[in-house]
Structures are given as C-alpha cells and as structure tokens.
N, C-alpha and C positions, 0 to 999 in steps of 0.2 A: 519507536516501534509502531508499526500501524497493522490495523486487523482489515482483511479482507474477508466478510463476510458471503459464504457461498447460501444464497435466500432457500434454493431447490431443498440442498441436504435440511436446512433451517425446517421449512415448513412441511417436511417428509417426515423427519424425526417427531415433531409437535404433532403430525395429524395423528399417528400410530400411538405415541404414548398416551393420547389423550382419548382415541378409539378404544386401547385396550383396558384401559380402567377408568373407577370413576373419582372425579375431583371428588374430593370430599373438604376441600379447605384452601386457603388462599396460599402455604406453604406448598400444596403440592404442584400449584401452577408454579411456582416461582421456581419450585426444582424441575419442572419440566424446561421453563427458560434458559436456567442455567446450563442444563444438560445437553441441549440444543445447541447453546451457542457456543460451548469449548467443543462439540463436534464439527460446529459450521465454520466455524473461525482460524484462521490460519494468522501465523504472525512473519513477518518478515522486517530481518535485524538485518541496517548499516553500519558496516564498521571499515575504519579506512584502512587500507592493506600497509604491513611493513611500516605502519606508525611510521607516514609519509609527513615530513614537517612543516610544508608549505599546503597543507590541508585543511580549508582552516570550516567552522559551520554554516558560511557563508558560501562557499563551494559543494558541502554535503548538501547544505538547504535543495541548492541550485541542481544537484545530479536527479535528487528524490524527485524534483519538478522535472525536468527533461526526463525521468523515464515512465513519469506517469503523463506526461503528453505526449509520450512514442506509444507507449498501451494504446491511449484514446487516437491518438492518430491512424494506429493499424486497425480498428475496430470499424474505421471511419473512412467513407470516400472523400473529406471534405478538402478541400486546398488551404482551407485558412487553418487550420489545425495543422497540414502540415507546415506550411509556413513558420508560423508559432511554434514548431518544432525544431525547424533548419534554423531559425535564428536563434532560440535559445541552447542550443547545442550546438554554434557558432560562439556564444556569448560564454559559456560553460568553461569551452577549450580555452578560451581570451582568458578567462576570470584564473585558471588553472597556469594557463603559459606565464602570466605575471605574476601571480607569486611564487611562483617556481623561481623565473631571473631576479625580483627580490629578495627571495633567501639567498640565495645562491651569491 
C-alpha cells in the first residue's frame, strides 16, 4: 500500500486549525497531525486481476516501478527518464511473457 501525500491540503488544514484555537498541550498538536494526514493522504492498493497464476511479486514489484517512472517521466521533459521508462516497460512485458509460457 503506499500513501501519497498531498502537502497543500497538509499545510491548509494545519495552518487553520492551529489559527483557530490555542494549543494548550502537546496532545493537541498531535491530533492536529493526525487529522491532517488521513485528510492529506490518499492510499492506493495493487492487486492482481482474476488471481492471474503466472503473476508472481517480482512482476508486481516491477509494474509499481514502471508506473511510478511513467508519473515522473510525464512530469518531466527529461530523455533519460524516459528512456528508463521504455526499457523497463520493455523488461516488464519480457518478465510477464515468460512466465506466462512457463506456466503454460
């Protein structure tokens, strides 16, 4: 599971609850943090489709990495990123077509 933390809603939320009242103790910063973060925090869950059998966490590992170097690639004018991207999603499909014709 990984959290992606959005920092704006983070430090919007903290400035306002912290404007509109006063600390009075180190419990109430903590519950401002807290409250902050499951508003700022998003989760996003992998799971492999139709309990595919030649799927194995070596493949999952590998999808989570090519789509978080497509995110940084599209963010990104750079060549070597994309690069870094066409080959491990060259590598990806290789890693997936061979254990596909070894199960099989």
């Amino acid at each position: 599971m990984s959290y992606f933390v959005e920092y704006k809603k983070l430090y919007k939320f903290a400035e306002e609850k912290i404007e509109s009242s006063e600390i009075t103790c180190l419990d109430d910063i903590s519950n401002i943090i807290k409250q902050a973060k499951n508003l700022s925090t998003s989760t996003k869950q992998y799971t492999i489709k139709n309990n595919i059998q030649w799927m194995n966490n070596r493949i999952c590992y590998n999808l989570k990495k090519r789509d978080k170097l497509q995110r940084m690639e599209k963010n990104s004018e750079s060549r070597e990123l994309e690069n870094k991207f066409k080959k491990l999603k060259n590598a990806v499909t290789n890693l997936i077509r061979k254990s596909e014709r070894g199960y099989i």
